[in-house]
C-alpha positions in Angstrom: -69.4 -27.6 35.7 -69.7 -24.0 37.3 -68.1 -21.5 39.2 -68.1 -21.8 42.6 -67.1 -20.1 45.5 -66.1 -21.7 49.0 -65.9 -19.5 52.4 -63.2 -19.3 54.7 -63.2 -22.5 57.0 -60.9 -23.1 60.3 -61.8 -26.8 60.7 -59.3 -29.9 60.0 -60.0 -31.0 56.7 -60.3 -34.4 56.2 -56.3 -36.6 56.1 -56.2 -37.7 52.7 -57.1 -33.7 50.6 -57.2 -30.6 52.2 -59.0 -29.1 49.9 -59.8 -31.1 46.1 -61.2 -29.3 43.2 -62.4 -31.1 40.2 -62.6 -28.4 37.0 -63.5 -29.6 33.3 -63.2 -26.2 31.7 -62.6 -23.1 33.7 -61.1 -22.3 37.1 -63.5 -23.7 39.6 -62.7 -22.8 43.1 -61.8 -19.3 44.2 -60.9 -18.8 48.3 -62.4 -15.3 48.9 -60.1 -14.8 51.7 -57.4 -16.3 53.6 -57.2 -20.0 53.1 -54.8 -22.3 54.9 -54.9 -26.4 54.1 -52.9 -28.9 56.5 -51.8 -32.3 55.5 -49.7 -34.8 57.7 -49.7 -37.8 54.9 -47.8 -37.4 51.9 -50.8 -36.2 49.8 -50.4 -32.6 49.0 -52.1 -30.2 50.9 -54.2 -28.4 48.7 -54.9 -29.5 45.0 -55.6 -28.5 41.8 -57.0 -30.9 39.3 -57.7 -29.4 35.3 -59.1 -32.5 33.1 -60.4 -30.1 30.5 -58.3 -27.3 28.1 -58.4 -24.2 30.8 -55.2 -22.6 32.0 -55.5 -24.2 36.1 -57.5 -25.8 38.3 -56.9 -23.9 41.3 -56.5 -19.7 40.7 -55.6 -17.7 43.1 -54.8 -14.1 43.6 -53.3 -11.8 46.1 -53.9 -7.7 45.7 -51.7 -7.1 48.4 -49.9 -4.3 48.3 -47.3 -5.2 50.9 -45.3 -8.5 50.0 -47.3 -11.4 50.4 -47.7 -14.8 48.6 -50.8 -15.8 46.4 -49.6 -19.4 47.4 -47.5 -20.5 49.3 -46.7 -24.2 49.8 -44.7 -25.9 52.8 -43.8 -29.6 53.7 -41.6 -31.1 56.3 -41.6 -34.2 54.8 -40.5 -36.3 51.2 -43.6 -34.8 49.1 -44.0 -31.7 47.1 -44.9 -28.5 49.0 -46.3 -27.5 45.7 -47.1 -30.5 43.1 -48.4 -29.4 39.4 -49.2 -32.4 37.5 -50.9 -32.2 33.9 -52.8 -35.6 32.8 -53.3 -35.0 29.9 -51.4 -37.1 27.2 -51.4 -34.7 24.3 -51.6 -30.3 23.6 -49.0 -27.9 25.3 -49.6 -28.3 29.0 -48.0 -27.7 31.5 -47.7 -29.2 35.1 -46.9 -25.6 36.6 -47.4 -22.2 34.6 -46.2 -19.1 36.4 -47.0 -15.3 34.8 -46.0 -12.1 35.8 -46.6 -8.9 34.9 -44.4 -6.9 36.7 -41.0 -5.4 34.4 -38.5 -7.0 37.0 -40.6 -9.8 38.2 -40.5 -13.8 37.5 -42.9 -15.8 36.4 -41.7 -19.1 38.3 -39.1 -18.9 41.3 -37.4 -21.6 42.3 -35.2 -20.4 45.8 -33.1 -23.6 47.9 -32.0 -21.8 51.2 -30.5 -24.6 52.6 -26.4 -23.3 52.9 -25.5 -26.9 52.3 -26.2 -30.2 50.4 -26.9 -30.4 46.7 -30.0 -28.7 46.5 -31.8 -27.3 43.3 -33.7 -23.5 42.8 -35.8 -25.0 40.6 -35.4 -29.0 39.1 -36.8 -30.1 36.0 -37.3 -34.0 35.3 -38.8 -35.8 31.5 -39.4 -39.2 31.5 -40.3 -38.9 27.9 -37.6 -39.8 25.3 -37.9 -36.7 22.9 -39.0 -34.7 26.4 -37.3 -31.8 28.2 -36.6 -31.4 31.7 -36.4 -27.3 32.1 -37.7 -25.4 29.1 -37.1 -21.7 29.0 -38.9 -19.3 26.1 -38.3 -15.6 25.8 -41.1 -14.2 23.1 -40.3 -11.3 22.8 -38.6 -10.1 19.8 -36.7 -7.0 20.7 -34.4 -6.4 23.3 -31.6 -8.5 24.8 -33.9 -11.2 26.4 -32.9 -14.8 27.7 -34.7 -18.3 27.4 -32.8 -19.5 30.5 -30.7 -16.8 32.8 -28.3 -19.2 35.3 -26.2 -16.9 37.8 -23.8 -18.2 40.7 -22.6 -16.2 43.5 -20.2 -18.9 44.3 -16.3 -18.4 44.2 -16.6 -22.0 43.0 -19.8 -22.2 41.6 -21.3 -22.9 37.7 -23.9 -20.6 36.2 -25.6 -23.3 34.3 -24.5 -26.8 34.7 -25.7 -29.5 32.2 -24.9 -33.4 32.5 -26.0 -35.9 30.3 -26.0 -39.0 32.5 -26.7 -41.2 30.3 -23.3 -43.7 29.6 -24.8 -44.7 25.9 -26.3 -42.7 22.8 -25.5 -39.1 21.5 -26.3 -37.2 24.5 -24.9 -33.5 25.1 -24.5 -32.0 28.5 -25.4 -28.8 27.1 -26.7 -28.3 24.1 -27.0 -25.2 21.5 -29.6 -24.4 18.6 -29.3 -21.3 16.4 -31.8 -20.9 13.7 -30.8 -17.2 12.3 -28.4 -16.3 9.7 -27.0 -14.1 11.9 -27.4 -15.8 15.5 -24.6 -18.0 17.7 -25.9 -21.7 19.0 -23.4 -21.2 22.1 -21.7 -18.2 22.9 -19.2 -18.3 26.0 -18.2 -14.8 27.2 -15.3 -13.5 29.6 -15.8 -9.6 30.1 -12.8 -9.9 32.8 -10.3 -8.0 31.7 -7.6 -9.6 34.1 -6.6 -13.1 34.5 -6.6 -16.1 33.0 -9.9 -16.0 32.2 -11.7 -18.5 29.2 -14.9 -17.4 26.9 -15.3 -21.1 26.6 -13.6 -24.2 28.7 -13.8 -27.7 27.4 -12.3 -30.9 29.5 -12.2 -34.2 28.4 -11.2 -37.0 30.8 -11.6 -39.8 28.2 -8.3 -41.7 26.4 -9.6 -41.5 23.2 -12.1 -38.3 23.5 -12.0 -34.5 22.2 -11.3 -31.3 24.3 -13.0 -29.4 21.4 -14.8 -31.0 18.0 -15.8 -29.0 15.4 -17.4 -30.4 12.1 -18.5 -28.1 9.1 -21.3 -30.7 8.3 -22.0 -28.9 4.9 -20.4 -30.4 1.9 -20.8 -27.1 -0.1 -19.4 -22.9 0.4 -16.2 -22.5 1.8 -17.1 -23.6 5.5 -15.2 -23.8 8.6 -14.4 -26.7 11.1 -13.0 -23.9 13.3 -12.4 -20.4 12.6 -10.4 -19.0 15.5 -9.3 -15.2 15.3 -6.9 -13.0 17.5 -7.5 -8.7 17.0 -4.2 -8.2 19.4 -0.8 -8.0 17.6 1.0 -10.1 20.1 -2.1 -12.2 20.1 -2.4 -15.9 18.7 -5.2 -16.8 16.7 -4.3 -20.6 17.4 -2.2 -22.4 20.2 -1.4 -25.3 20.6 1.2 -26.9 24.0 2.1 -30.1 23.9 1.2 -33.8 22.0 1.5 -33.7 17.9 -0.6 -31.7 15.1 -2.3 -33.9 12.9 -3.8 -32.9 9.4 -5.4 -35.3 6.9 -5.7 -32.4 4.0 -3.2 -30.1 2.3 -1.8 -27.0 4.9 -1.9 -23.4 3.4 0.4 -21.0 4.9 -0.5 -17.7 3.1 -2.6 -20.0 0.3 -6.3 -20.2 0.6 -6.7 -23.3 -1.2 -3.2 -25.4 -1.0 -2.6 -28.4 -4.2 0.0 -30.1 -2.0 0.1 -31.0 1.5 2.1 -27.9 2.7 2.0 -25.1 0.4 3.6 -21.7 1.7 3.0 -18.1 0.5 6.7 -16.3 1.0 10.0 -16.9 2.5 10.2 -20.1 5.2 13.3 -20.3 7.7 14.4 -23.3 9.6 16.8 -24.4 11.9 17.3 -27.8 11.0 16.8 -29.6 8.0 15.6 -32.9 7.0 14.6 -34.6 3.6 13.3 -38.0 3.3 15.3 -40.7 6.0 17.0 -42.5 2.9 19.9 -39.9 2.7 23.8 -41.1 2.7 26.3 -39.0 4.1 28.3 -36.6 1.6 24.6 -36.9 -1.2 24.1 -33.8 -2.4 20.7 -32.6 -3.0 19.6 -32.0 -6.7 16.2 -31.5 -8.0 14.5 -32.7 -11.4 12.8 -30.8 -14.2 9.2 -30.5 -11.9 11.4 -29.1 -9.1 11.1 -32.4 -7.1 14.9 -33.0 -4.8 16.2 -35.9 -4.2 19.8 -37.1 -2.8 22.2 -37.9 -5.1 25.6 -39.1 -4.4 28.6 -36.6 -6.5 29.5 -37.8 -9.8 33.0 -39.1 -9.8 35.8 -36.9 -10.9 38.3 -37.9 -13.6 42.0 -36.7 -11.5 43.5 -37.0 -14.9 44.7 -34.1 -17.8 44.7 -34.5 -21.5 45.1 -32.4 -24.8 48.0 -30.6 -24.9 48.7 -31.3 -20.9 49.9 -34.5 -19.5 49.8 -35.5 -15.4 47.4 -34.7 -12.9 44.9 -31.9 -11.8 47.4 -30.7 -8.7 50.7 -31.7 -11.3 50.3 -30.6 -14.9 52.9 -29.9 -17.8 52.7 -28.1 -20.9 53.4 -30.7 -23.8 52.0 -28.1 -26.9 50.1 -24.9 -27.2 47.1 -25.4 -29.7 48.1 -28.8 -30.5 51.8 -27.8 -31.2 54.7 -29.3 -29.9 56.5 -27.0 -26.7 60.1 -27.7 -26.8 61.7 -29.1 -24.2 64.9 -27.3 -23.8 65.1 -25.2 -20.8 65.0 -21.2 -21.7 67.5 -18.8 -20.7 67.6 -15.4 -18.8 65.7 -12.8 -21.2 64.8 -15.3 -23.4 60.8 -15.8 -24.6 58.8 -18.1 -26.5 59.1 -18.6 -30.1 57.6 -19.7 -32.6 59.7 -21.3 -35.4 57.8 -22.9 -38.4 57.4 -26.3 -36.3 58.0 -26.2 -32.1 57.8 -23.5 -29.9 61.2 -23.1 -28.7 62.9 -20.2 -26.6 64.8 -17.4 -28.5 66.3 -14.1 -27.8 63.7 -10.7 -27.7 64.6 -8.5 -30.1 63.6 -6.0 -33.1 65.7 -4.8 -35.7 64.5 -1.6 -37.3 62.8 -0.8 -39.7 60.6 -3.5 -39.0 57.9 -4.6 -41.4 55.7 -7.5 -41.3 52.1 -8.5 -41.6 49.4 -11.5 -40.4 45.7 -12.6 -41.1 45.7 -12.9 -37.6 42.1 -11.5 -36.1 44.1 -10.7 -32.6 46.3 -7.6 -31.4 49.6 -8.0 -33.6 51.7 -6.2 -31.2 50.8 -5.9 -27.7 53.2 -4.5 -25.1 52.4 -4.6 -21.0 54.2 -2.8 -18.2 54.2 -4.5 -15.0 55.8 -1.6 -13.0 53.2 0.5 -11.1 55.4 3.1 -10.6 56.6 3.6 -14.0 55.2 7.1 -15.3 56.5 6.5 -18.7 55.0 5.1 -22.4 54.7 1.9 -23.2 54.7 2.8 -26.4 56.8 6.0 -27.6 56.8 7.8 -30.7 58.4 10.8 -31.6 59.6 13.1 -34.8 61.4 15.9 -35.2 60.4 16.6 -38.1 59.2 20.0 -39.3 57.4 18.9 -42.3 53.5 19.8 -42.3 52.2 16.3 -42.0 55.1 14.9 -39.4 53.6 12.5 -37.3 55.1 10.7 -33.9 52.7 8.1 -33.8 50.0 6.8 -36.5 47.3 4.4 -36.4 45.3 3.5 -40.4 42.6 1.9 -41.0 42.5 1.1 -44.5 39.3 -0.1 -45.2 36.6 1.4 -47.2 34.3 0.2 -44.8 35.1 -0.2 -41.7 32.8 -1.1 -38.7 30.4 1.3 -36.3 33.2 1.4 -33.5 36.8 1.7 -35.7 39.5 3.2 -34.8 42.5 4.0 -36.1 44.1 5.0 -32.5 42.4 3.9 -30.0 43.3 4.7 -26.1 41.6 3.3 -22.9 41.8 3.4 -19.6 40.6 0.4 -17.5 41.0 2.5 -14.0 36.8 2.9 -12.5 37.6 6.0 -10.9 37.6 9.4 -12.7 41.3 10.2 -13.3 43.5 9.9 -16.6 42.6 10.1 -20.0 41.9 7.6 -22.5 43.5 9.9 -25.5 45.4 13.1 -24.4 46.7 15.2 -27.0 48.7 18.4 -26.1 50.1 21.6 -27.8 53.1 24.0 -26.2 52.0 26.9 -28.8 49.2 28.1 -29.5 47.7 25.4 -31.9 45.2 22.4 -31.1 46.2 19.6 -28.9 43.8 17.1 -30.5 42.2 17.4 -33.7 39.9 15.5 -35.5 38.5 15.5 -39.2 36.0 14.1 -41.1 34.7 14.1 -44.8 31.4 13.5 -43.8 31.1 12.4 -40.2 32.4 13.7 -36.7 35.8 15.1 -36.8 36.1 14.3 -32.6 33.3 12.1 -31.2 33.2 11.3 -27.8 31.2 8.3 -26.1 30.7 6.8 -22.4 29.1 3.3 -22.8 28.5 3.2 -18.7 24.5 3.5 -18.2 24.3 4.5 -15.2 26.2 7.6 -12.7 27.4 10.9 -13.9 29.5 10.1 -16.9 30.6 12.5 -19.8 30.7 11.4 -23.6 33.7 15.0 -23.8 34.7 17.0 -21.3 36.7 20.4 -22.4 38.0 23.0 -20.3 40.1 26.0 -20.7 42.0 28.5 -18.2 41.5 31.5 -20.2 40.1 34.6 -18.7 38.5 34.9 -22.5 38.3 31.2 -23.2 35.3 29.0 -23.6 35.3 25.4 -22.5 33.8 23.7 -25.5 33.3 25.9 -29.1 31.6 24.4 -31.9 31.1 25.6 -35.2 28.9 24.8 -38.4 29.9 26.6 -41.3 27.0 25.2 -43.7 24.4 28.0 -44.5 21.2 25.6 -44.6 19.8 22.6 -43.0 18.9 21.5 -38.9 22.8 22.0 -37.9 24.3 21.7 -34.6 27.0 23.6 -33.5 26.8 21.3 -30.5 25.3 17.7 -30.3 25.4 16.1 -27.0 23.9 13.1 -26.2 23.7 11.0 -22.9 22.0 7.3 -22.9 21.9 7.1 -19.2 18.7 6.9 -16.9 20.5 9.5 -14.8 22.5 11.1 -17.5 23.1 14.7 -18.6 22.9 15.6 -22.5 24.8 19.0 -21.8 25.8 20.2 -18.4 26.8 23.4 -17.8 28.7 24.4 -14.5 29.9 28.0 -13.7 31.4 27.3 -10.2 32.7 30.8 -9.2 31.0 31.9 -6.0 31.6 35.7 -7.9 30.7 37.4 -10.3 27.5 37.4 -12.9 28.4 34.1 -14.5 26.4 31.4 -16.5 26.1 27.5 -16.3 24.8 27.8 -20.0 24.7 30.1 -21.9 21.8 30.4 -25.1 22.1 33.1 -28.0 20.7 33.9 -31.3 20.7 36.5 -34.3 17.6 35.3 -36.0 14.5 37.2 -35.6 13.0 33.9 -36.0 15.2 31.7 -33.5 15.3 30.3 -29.9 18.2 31.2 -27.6 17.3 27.9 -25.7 15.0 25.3 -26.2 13.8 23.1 -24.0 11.5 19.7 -25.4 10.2 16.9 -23.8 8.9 13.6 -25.8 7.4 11.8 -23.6 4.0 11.7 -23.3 3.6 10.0 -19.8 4.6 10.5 -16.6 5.7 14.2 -15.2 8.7 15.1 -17.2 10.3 18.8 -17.3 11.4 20.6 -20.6 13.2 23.2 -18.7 14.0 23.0 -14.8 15.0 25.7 -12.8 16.1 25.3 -8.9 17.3 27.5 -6.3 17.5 26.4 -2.6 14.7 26.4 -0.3 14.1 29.8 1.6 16.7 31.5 -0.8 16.2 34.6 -2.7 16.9 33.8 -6.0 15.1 32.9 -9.4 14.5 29.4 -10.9 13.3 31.4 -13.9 14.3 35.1 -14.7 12.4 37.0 -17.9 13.4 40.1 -18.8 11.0 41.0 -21.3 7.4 39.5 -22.5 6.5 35.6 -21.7 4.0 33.6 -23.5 2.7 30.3 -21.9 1.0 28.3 -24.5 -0.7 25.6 -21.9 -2.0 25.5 -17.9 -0.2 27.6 -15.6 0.2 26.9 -12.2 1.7 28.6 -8.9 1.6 28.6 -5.3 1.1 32.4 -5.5 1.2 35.4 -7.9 1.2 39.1 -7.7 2.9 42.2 -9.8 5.9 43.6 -9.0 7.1 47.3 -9.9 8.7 50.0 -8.5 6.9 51.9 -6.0 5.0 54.9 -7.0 5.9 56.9 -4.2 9.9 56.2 -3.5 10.3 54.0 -6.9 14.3 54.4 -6.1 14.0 52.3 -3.1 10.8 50.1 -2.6 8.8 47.7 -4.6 5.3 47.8 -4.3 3.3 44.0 -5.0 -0.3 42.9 -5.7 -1.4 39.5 -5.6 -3.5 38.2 -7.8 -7.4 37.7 -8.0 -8.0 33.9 -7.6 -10.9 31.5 -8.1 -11.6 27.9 -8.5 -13.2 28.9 -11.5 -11.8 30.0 -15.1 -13.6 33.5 -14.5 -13.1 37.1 -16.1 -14.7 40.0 -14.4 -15.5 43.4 -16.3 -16.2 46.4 -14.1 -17.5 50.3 -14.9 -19.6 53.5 -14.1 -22.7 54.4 -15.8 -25.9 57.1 -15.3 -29.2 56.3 -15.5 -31.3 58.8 -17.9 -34.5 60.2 -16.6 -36.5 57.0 -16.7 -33.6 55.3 -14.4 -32.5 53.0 -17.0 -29.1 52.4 -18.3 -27.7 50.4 -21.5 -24.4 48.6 -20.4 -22.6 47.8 -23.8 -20.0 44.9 -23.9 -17.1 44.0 -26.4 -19.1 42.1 -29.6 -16.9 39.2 -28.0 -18.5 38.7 -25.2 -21.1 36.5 -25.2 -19.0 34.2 -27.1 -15.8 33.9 -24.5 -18.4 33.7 -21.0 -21.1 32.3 -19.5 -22.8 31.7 -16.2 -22.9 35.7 -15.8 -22.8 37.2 -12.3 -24.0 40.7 -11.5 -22.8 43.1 -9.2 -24.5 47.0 -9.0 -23.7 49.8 -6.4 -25.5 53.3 -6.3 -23.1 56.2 -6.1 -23.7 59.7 -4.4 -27.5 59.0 -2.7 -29.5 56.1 -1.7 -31.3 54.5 -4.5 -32.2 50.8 -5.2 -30.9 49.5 -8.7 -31.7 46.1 -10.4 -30.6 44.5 -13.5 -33.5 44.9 -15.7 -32.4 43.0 -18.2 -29.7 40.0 -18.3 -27.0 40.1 -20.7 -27.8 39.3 -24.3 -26.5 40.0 -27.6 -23.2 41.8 -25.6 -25.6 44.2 -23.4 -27.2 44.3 -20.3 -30.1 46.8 -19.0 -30.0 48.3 -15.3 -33.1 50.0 -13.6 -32.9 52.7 -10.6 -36.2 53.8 -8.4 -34.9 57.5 -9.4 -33.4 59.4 -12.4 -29.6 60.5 -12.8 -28.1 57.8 -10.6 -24.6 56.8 -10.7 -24.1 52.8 -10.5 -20.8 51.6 -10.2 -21.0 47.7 -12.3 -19.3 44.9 -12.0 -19.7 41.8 -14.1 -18.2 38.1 -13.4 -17.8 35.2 -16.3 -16.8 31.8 -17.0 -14.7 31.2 -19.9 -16.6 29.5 -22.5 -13.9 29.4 -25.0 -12.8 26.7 -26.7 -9.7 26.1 -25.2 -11.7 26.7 -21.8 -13.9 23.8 -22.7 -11.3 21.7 -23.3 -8.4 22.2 -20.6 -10.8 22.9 -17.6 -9.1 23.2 -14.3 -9.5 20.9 -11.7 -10.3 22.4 -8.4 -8.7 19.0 -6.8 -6.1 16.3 -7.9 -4.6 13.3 -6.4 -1.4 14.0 -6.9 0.5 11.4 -9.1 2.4 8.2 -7.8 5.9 9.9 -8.4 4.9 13.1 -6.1 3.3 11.3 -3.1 4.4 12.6 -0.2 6.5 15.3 -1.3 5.5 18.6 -0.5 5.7 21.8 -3.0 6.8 23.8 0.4 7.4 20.9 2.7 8.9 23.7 5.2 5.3 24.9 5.9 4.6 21.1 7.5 7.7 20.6 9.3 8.7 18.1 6.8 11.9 18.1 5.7 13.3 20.5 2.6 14.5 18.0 0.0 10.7 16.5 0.1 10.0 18.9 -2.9 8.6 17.1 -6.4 11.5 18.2 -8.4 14.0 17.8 -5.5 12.8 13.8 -4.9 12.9 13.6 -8.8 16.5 15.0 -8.7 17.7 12.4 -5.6 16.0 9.5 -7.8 17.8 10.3 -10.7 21.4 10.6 -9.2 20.8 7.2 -7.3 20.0 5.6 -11.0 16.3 4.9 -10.4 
């Protein structure tokens, strides 16, 4: 059927269409001008009718530029102002298509401007069973777009409001479908950042219903029913008021996959507790070999005594001691315990001198306690006077040819834990030796503190001479590794020797180190551990003060890496050396580089030989080249690189002078091997200490070898 075109008519058109179109294929009718259809039935006023595959049976346009309507449709009664109705029973139609082109326009409209009643925009309705009522598609793929955009003024109004009507079947109000990996099926959103305001609100009014139900439908991955996460630290990633908490699977607190049915990840505290409802009052709980408790009633308790007691718990008495018999005669004052061949008996305390005796007995044979804690005299007193060479007042012998590691044939100890008394004191009113030791062949005096841990000393030695010396040791053999010292300290926070010169005067020494071979070591410092950051030789002086950590008078050789925090030379001044010190730091680079410098004049052809040392080329590499004319302007260029230990310069003229300076990488072997690093994470031990914490504000005992120093006189 074609085109046609109708004229503008003012007539009543007949009751039952306005105006009818009929269209098979393409738009039929188009109303040139204004066109206005009246209907007083319930038949629509004007109508559109598309049997075949085109986009409408009635088209109409408006070019207006003021607002206007293409078409508009009014009724006063129960029909449809505007009725769209597609016959067709299969292909994507549609009873009403709206398109515009404009970047804020819509393509459909719905507006209900009545202030009451339940009225709808725009109302969608399927009768079809699989059908959809409103159905919204954005296709565009870029930009934040929406398939349906529902907005209420309303203090009390709803955005979007889905009901599913229905009372049977699995029908959802609203319903969500997300098909990219990425993508949300329902996302509820509160930007307010006041109130008590919900991203998503679920009611249910049924007895037996859900407020929320989550299912992770996939029986594979590690999936979630819910996953519910709070980024505030007061926040709560879950909340639950009111009712009980049911789970049908184990509960991991802390444990990602729990074995049991609650399985917690570090310490638990409760208020009450509660095992099993079988309890009886006074069980005890007590667990099996798998760790399982139980309550267990207390084991009963025999009240009675036996072996050499007879009676009860609360009222014993002493029948024998060891199995034999005690006697039972009462003991008088001053008396003790005897033993007498058969009974224990009591007897009188005495000695009579001399007193010899002997026993296989592997305890103390004579042992002698004061109870008196004021008495400041021996237990046990011995004394001679005797002037023969080998008088002794007390004597101790062991008389076997071998006797064990820790013998001894006086021993004295001191059970006190503080640092006062001695275990052995030994003292002389002349001027000989207070204690002395000898040996054939081991120590002659050996001293040893078994405590491993705190500041403990294996011999301490001190003398009040203004020429004396503390501790003075001598070896008299001529050859072998001899100590005239050998101390030793077993302690994690231990000192091997320490030496301590505490007057606040005078040019003293905490240790002194001396030697008269032209071979030997005045002090040696070693370290055998290979790991960690340990120190053969440590020197400390406060931070901020003026003194040394190390003083060399003389050369000094470092066989390894040196570093510092900064370097210079030091001498007297050249100009008032009496009084000042002049200092110049040190050329630095992150680089291992030697630089060679000098004056040379070009011949007449402007060139210039630069010989090197023949060692050159084989300590440097990665050459730089510096060359400044002297006297007069002149350009100069390194003709030729270095090679063979000699380099070639060029100038434009003859007779220049060119001052030369060279720059080069050590290539040696020891170069190769120990490069330095230009960065380095400093080791565990050293984090967050500070080589000059001062400079940061930090405090001043943050140093490495300060923190080291604290750890090791708290025992760590």
């Amino acid at each position: 059927m074609s085109h046609q075109t109708y004229a503008k008519t003012t007539g009543i058109l007949p009751r039952l269409w306005a105006v009818t179109v009929l269209s098979c294929a393409l738009p039929i009718i188009s109303i040139a001008q204004t066109y206005s259809g009246t209907s007083d039935s319930a038949a629509p006023a004007v109508s559109g009718i598309n049997t075949g595959t085109g986009p409408a049976g009635l088209f109409l346009v408006n070019n207006a530029s003021s607002p206007a309507n293409a078409l508009l449709g009014r009724t006063s009664g129960s029909g449809a102002a505007i009725l769209g109705h597609s016959l067709a029973t299969t292909g994507n139609t549609m009873g009403v298509y709206g398109i515009t082109s404009s970047p804020t326009g819509s393509g459909l409209y719905g507006y209900a401007a009545s202030s009451v009643g339940r009225s709808f925009g725009v109302s969608g309705w399927s009768n079809s069973s699989s059908g959809v009522g409103v159905y919204g598609l954005t296709a565009s793929t870029l930009g934040t777009t929406y398939g349906v955009w529902g907005e209420s003024r309303s203090t009390s109004g709803i955005g979007i409001y889905g009901i599913a009507s229905s009372p049977t079947g699995f029908t959802a109000g609203i319903y969500g479908y997300n098909v990219s990996a990425n993508g949300r099926a329902l996302v509820g959103w509160s930007s307010s950042t006041v109130g008590s305001t919900y991203g998503i609100w679920s009611w249910n009014d049924s007895s037996s219903g859900y407020g929320i139900y989550a299912m992770a439908a996939s029986t594979t991955g590690t999936n979630f029913g819910v996953y519910a996460q709070s980024n505030s630290t007061a926040g709560y990633a879950g909340y639950f008021v009111g009712g009980r908490n049911f789970f049908s699977g184990n509960v991991g607190i802390g444990v990602r996959e729990p074995s049991v049915a609650l399985e917690v990840a570090g310490r638990t505290r409760t208020m009450s507790f509660q095992l099993g409802n079988s309890a009886t009052a006074g069980h005890v709980l007590t667990t099996d070999a798998n760790g399982v408790g139980t309550w267990q009633a207390l084991p009963s308790i025999d009240n009675n005594v036996g072996g050499d007691l007879s009676g009860t718990i609360s009222n014993a008495s002493v029948n024998a001691i060891r199995g034999r018999t005690v006697s039972t005669t009462a003991p008088a004052n001053n008396q003790i315990l005897k033993w007498n061949g058969s009974n224990w008996v009591p007897a009188a305390d005495s000695l009579t001198l001399p007193y010899s005796s002997n026993s296989s007995s592997s305890g103390a044979l004579l042992q002698i306690t004061g109870t008196n804690a004021a008495n400041a005299n021996a237990m046990i007193l011995g004394s001679t006077n005797s002037s023969a060479s080998t008088a002794t007042g007390v004597q101790g012998a062991i008389t076997a040819v071998s006797p064990g590691a820790s013998a001894a044939g006086v021993r004295g100890q001191i059970d006190g834990t503080t640092n006062q008394g001695a275990g052995v004191y030994g003292s002389h009113a002349g001027s000989g030796v207070g204690v002395l030791g000898f040996s054939t062949g081991g120590s002659g005096v050996k001293g040893s503190t078994s405590a491993t841990t705190g500041f403990t000393y294996g011999g301490f030695f001190q003398s009040a001479s203004n020429a004396g010396t503390g501790v003075s040791g001598l070896v008299t053999a001529t050859h072998g590794e001899t100590y005239g010292g050998y101390f030793q300290s077993n302690s994690p926070s231990g000192t091997g020797v320490y030496g301590l010169a505490n007057s606040t005067t005078g040019f003293n020494y905490g240790i002194w180190g001396e030697t008269d071979s032209p071979d030997g070591v005045a002090v040696r410092g070693k370290v055998t551990s290979n790991v960690g950051t340990p120190y053969a030789v440590w020197g400390e002086v406060p931070s901020g003060g003026s003194g040394y950590a190390g003083y060399f008078d003389g050369r000094v050789h470092v066989n390894g890496n040196l570093s510092k925090s900064s370097g210079s030379f030091k001498i007297d001044h050249p100009l008032d050396p009496a009084n000042k010190y002049l200092y110049h730091s040190f050329v630095e680079s992150p680089d291992m580089m030697n630089i060679y410098n000098g004056n040379v004049v070009t011949d007449a052809q402007g060139r210039a030989t630069i010989q090197l040392p023949e060692w050159f080329d084989a300590l440097n590499k990665d050459f730089r080249y510096q060359l400044t004319p002297i006297g007069q302007f002149a350009q100069v260029i390194v003709e030729q690189e270095i090679k063979n230990n000699r380099f070639v310069i060029r100038t434009d003229k003859p007779k220049v002078k060119v001052s030369w300076q060279i720059t080069g990488i050590r290539n040696d072997a020891y170069a190769r091997n120990y490069r330095l690093p230009v960065e380095e994470v400093k080791p565990p031990s050293e984090r967050g200490t500070y080589l000059h914490p001062e400079l940061f504000g930090m405090p001043d005992h943050l140093t490495p070898a300060r923190a080291k120093s604290m750890n090791r006189m708290m025992g760590r």
